[in-house]
FIKEMAR-591074 format. One record per residue (C-alpha): x, y, z; residue number from 0. Coordinates in nm, 3 decimals. Last residue first. Layout:
N
- X_Y_Z_NUM .
...
***
This chain:
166
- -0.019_-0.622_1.623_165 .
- -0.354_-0.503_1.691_164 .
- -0.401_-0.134_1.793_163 .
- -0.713_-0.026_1.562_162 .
- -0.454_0.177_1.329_161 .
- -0.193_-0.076_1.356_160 .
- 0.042_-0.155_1.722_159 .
- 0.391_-0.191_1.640_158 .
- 0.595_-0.478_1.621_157 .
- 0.852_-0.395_1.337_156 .
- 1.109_-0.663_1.494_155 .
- 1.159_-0.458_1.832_154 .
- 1.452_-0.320_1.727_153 .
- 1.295_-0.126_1.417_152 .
- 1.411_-0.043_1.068_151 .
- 1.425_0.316_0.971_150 .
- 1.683_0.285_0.744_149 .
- 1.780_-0.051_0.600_148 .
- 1.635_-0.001_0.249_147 .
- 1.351_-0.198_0.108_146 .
- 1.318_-0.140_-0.292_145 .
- 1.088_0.004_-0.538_144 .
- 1.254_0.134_-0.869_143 .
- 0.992_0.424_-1.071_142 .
- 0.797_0.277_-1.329_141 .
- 0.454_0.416_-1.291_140 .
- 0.601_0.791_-1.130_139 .
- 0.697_0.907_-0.793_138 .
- 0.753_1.239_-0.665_137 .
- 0.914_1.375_-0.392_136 .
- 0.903_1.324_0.000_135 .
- 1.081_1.136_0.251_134 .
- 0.919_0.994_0.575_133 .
- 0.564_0.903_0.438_132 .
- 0.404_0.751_0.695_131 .
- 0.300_0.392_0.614_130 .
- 0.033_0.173_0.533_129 .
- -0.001_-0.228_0.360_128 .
- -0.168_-0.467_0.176_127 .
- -0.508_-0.633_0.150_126 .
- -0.276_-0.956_0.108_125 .
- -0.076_-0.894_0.455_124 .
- -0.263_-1.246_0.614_123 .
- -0.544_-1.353_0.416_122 .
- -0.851_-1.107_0.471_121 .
- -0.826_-1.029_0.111_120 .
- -1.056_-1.349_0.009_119 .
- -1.350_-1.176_0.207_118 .
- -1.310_-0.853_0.124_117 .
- -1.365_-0.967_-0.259_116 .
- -1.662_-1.202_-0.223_115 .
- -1.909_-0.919_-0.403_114 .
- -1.723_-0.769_-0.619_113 .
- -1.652_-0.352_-0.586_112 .
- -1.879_-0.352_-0.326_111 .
- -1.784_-0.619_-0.108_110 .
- -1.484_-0.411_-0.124_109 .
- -1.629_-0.097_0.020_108 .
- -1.736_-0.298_0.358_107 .
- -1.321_-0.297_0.442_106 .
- -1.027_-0.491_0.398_105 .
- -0.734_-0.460_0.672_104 .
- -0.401_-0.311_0.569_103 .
- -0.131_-0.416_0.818_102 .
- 0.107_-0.194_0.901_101 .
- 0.369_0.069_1.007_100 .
- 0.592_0.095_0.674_99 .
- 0.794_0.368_0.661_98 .
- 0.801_0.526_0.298_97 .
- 1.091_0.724_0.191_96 .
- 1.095_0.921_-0.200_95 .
- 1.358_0.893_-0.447_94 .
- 1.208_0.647_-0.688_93 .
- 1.003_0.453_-0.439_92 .
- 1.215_0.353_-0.132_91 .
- 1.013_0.159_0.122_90 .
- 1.136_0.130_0.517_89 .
- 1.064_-0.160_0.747_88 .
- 0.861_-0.132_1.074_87 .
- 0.576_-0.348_0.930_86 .
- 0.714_-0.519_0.672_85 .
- 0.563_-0.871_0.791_84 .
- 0.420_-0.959_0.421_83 .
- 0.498_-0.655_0.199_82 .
- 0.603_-0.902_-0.081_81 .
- 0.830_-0.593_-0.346_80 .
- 0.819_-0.776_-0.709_79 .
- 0.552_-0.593_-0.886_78 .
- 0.356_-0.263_-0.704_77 .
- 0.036_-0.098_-0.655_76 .
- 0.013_0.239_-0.497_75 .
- -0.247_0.445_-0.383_74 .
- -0.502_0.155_-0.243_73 .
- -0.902_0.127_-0.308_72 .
- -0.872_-0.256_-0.353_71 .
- -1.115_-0.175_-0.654_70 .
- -0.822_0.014_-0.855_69 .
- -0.683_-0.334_-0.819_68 .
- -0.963_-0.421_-1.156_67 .
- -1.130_-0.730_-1.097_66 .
- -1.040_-1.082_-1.257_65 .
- -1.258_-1.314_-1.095_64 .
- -1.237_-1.662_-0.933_63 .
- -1.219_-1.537_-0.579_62 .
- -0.912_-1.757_-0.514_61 .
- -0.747_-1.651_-0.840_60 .
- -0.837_-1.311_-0.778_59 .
- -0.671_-1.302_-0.423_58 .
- -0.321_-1.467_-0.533_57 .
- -0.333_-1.222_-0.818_56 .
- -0.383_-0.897_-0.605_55 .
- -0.076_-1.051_-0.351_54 .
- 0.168_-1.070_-0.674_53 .
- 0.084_-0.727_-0.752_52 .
- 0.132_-0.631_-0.396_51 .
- -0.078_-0.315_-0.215_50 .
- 0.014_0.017_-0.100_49 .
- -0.129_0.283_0.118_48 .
- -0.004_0.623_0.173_47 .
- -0.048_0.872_0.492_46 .
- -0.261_0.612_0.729_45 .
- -0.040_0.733_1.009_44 .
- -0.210_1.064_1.011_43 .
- -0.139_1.331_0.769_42 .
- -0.371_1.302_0.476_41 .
- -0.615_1.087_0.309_40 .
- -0.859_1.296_0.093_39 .
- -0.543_1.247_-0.183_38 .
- -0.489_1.591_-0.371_37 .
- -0.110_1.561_-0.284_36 .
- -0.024_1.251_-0.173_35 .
- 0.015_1.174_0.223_34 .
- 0.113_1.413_0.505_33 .
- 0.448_1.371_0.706_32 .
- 0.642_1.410_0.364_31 .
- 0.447_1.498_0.106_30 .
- 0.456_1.260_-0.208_29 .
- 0.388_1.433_-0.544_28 .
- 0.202_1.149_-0.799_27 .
- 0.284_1.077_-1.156_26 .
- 0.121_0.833_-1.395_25 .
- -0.254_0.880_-1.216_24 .
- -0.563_0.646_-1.185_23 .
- -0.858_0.834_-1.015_22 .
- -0.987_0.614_-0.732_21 .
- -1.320_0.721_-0.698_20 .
- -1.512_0.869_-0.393_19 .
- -1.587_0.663_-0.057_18 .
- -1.336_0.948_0.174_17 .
- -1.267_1.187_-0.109_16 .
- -1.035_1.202_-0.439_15 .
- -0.862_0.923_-0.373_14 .
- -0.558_0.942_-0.578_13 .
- -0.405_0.626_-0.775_12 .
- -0.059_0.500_-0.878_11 .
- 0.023_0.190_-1.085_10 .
- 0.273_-0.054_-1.124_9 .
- 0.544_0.057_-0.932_8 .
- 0.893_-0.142_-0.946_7 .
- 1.061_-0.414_-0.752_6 .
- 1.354_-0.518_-0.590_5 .
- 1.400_-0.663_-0.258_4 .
- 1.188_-0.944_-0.224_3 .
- 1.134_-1.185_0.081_2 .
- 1.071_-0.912_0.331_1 .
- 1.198_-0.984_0.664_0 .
***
């Protein structure tokens, strides 16, 4: 269960193609069953991803560096929601419903950003998390984040991630 309950969003970025740049946003429109609009990810069950404030600090403090979260290559970073072993949970930001269905694993492009970085964000949950957007709407840098009790599964939120490992 998720150890925090409250939080807000921090910051909110659009990919503008697969490997382009992360263009930082204040206001984003959430599509339900798609992803953000003008985001190159969309539909899918890689629809939004979302990383920990807390989490990026952990990580820079054991790399040694202070890098920008942009680099993390996520849509949504957020302060005082731990997405450790959220998978099956369900995300309110502002008014929209995110349904969390796993594990973010780094890739190659962080080694770019600072060499090291993929490395230290292979910790358990601290490359963050995915979901399926389940209600849309849009969200802005200071909208309320909080876990809601819909959507949550029997089976403990043990579903198979994008490559199929729980």
């Amino acid at each position: 269960m998720p150890k925090a309950t409250v939080g807000k969003i921090v910051s909110i970025w659009i990919k503008r193609a697969h490997g382009g740049p992360m263009d930082r946003v204040v206001e984003a429109e959430m599509i339900a069953g798609r992803g953000l609009r003008a985001n190159a990810d969309q539909g899918g069950r890689r629809q939004v991803t979302i990383i920990d404030e807390g989490a990026w600090a952990e990580a820079q403090l054991e790399l040694g560096a202070e890098v920008d979260p942009s680099a993390r290559r996520a849509n949504i970073l957020l302060r005082g929601i731990d997405l450790e072993e959220s998978r099956g949970k369900t995300l309110r930001l502002g008014d929209c419903r995110i349904r969390i269905l796993g594990e973010t694993r780094p890739c190659h492009q962080m080694d770019h950003a600072y060499n090291g970085l993929r490395n230290v964000l292979r910790a358990p949950w601290r490359a963050g998390a995915f979901g399926e957007i389940v209600q849309g709407g849009t969200i802005r840098v200071g909208d309320a984040a909080e876990w809601t009790d819909e959507g949550s599964t029997a089976d403990n939120g043990q579903r198979p991630t994008d490559n199929g490992v729980l």
